[in-house]
N, C-alpha and C positions, 0 to 999 in steps of 0.2 A: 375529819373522816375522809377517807381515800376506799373509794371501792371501784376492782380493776379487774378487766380481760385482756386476756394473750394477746398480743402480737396486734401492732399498728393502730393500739389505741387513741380513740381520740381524747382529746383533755379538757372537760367542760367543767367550768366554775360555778355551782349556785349558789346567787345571794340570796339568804332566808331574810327578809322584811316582814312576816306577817300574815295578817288576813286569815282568810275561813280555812286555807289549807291547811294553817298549823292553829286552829283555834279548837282548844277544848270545851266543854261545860263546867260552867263556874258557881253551878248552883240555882241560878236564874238568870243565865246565859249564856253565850257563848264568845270567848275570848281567845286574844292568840297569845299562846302560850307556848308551845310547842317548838323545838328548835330546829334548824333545818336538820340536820345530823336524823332525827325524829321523823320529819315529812320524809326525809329521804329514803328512810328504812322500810315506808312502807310503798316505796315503786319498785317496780324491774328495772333494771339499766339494758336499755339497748347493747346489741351486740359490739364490742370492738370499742365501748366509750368508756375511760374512765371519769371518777366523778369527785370534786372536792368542794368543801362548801366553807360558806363565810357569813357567818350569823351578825348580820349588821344592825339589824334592829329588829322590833315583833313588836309590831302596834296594829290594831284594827285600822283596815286603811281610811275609812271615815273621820281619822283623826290624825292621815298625814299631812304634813307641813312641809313649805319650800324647802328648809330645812332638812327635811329629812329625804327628800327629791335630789336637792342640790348634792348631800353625801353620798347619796345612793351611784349620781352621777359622776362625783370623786370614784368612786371606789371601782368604776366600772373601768373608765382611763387606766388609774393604778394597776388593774387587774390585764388590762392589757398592753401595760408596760412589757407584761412578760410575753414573747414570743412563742412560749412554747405554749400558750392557751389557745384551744381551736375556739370556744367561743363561750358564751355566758349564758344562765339561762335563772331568772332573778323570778323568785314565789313570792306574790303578792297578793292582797286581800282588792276583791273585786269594785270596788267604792269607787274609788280612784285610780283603778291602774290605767283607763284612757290618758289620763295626766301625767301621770309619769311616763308610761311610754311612748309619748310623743314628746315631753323635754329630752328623753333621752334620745331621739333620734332625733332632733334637731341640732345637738351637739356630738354628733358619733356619723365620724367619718372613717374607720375604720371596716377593712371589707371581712371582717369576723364577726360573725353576727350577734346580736343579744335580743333573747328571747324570752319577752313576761308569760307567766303562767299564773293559776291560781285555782280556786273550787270555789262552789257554789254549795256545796254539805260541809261539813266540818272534818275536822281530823279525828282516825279512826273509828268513824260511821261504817256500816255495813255496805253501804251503798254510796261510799263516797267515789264523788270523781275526782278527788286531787293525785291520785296514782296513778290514774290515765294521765291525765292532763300531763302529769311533771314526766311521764314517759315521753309523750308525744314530743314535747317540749325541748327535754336530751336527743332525742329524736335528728328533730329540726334544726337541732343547734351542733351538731353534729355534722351537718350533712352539707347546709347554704352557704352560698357566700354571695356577699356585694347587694344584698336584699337591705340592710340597715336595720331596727329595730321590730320586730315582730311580734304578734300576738297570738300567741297559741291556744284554743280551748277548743273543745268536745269534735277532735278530731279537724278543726277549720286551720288554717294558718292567716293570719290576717297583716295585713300591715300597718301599722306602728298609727301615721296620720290617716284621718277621718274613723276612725274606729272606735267606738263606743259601747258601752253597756247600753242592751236593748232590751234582756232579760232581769225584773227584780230575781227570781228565783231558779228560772229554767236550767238547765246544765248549756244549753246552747249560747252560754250569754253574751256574746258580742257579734259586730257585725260593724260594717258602713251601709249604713241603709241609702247613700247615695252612687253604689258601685259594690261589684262583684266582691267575695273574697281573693286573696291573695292565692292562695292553695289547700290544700289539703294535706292530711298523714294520716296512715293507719297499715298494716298488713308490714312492716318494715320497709311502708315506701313513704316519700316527701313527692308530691309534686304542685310544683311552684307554676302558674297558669298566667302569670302575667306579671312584669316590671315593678315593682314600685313607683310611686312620683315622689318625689321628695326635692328641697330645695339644695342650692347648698351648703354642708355645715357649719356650722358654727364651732369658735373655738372656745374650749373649757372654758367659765365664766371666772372671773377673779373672786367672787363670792362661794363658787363649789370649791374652791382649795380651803375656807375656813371654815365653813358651814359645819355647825355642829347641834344637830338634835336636841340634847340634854341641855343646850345652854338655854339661861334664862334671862331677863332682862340686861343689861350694860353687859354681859358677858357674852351675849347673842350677835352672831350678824348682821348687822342691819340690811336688809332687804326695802325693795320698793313696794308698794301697797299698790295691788290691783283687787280691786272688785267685780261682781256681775249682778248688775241690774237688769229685770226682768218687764216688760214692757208689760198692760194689760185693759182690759176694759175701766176707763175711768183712771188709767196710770195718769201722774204727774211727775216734774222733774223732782219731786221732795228728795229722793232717794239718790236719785243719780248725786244732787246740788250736796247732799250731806257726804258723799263718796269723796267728793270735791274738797269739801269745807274738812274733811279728816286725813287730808291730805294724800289722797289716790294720785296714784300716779300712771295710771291707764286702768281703764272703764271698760268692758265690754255689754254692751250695751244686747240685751236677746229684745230683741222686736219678733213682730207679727209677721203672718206672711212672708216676702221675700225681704226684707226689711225694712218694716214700716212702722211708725210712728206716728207723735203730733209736735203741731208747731211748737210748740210749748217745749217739747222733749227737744225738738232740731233746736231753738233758741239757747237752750241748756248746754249741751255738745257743744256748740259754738262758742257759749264763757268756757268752756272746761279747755277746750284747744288753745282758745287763744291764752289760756293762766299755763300751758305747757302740759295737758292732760293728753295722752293719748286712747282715743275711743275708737274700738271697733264692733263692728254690729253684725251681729249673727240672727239667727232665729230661733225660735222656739216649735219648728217644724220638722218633724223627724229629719228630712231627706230632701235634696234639691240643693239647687244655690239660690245666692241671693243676686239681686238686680236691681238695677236704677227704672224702676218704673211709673212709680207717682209718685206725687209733690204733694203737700198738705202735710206732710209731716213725715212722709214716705222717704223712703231708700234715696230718690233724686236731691231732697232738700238736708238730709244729714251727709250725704258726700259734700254736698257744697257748701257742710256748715265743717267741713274736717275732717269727719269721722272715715276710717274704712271698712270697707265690707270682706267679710271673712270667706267667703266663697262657698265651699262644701263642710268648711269645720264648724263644731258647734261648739259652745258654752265653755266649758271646761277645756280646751284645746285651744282655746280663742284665748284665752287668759295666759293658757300656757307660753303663747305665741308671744304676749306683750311682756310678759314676765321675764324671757330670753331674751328679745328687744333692751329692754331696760336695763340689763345686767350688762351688755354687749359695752365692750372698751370704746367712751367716744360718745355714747349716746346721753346721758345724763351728767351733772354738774357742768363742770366744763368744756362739756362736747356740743357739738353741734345737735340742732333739734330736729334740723332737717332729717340727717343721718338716723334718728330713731324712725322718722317715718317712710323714709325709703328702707328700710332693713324692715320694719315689720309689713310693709306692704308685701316684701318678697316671701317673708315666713308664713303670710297667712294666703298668698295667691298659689304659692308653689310653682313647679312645670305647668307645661301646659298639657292636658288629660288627654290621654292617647285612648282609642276604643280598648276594652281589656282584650287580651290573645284569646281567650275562651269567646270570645261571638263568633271569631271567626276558624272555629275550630282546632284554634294549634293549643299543645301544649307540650312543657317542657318539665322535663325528669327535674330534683334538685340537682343529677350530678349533673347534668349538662349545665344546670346555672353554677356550680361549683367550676365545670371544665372552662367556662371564661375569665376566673381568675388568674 
């Protein structure tokens, strides 16, 4: 489906994946069902965009797969094979789209932007916001450039790393609770209020060129096995040790506080590194980074047993980080071991965090972030 305005259109692609935007009621719930062509019929198009869509998959996102990450991440390249695309803007179900849109910017070096969206009500609800959202969205994806992977909801524009689901229900639902958002949209304007940080990309992985969804066992791509183990009162290594023993191939470990732990857990980390496991340790703390502060089991004795620390990302993003590691040409089988942990040390420290342009009162149109391309 192609829906088009006069003159100097711009040309945005959305991928339909899923989620609450396109989920209807199935009798005793709510599923996705609905096809982009569908979600799409029920927004406005921004002025001067045209719009085409590519119905990749419709799965509730709580039951995406690397799998269906890595395709999504095919088809985003593919799609911008074509020059004459101004940029993407891919509906996804709110579960998981921190995951995805931080693999996807991790591998998108491209100054055309792609832009997740989704809803928090369902499709055609009275009161849904998936039409705003997927406006805003066209919007933004329309308008930016050189910003890298985005997250658009309830008017926010966010960017892609440290950005998370902070609302089970709310329409507001995402945020970096360790730093400002990226910008805003609404009234037919975009403005973008500060930089991104981001590392630099990475190239298409040899796994997203086969990667296929529906495949199932010997017909599937084999992928590496990362898990996330969750640290707690009375935690043991049981969990981590059997990550291990099921052949994990990088652990991210959520600790306490800025990340802490016990000897027991640091003793753990340390067979897992030395058998070739890469661990990194994040928190289970909304907001903040982590630090080397105490020993006894703390942040100080799991860096010196291997592991690294994820800085501002949390859980699911920390996974993402080793998942792209692991895939990377050179780091597994035959490659060098080192080269995994210098490459994920870079994906999970990023730049170094500049104050955001909004403390100090400037702010920037998106055209003028467009007029530096």
């Amino acid at each position: 489906m192609k829906r088009t305005n006069d003159g100097g259109a711009r040309r945005i692609v959305v991928i339909s994946t899923g989620g609450t935007i396109a989920s209807r009621w199935q009798g005793t719930g709510y599923a996705a069902d609905a096809s982009g062509n569908d979600v799409l019929a029920t927004a406005p198009l921004p002025e001067g965009v045209t719009v085409e869509v590519v119905d990749l998959f419709n799965v509730n996102s709580s039951r995406m797969t690397s799998a269906h990450q890595l395709a999504l991440l095919r088809t985003v390249h593919e799609t911008f094979a074509d020059p004459g695309v101004d940029g993407i803007v891919v509906t996804h179900g709110t579960d998981t789209l921190e995951e995805t849109a931080f693999l996807l910017d991790l591998h998108h070096s491209d100054p055309r932007p792609v832009v997740l969206t989704g809803a928090q009500r369902p499709f055609g609800t009275g009161d849904g916001d998936g039409p705003g959202n997927l406006y805003d969205a066209l919007q933004v994806a329309s308008t930016v450039r050189d910003l890298g992977v985005l997250v658009v909801f309830d008017g926010r524009v966010h960017a892609a790393r440290g950005t998370v689901k902070t609302q089970t229900l709310a329409a507001d639902a995402f945020s970096d609770p360790s730093i400002e958002r990226l910008g805003r949209v609404g009234f037919s304007r975009v403005d973008i209020e500060r930089q991104p940080e981001r590392p630099a990309p990475l190239p298409l992985p040899a796994a997203a060129r086969t990667a296929d969804p529906g495949a199932t066992g010997s017909d599937a791509t084999p992928l590496p096995r990362v898990d996330i183990i969750t640290h707690h009162s009375d935690g043991d290594p049981l969990l981590l040790n059997a990550a291990v023993a099921a052949g994990a191939r990088g652990i991210v470990l959520v600790a306490t506080g800025a990340g802490n732990a016990t000897p027991e857990i640091a003793a753990a980390v340390a067979d897992a590194v030395a058998q070739g496991v890469l661990v990194a340790v994040t928190t289970r703390v909304p907001a903040g980074p982590l630090a080397e502060i105490y020993t006894g089991g703390g942040a100080v004795d799991l860096v010196a047993a291997g592991a690294l620390l994820t800085g501002t990302l949390r859980a699911g993003q920390a996974r993402i980080a080793l998942l792209s590691t692991l895939l990377a040409e050179g780091v597994t089988g035959a490659g060098d071991p080192a080269r995994g942990t210098t490459l994920l040390r870079r994906l999970l420290e990023g730049p170094v965090r500049d104050e955001p342009a909004l403390a100090t009162g400037h702010s920037r149109s998106a055209s003028a972030v467009a007029a530096r391309a």
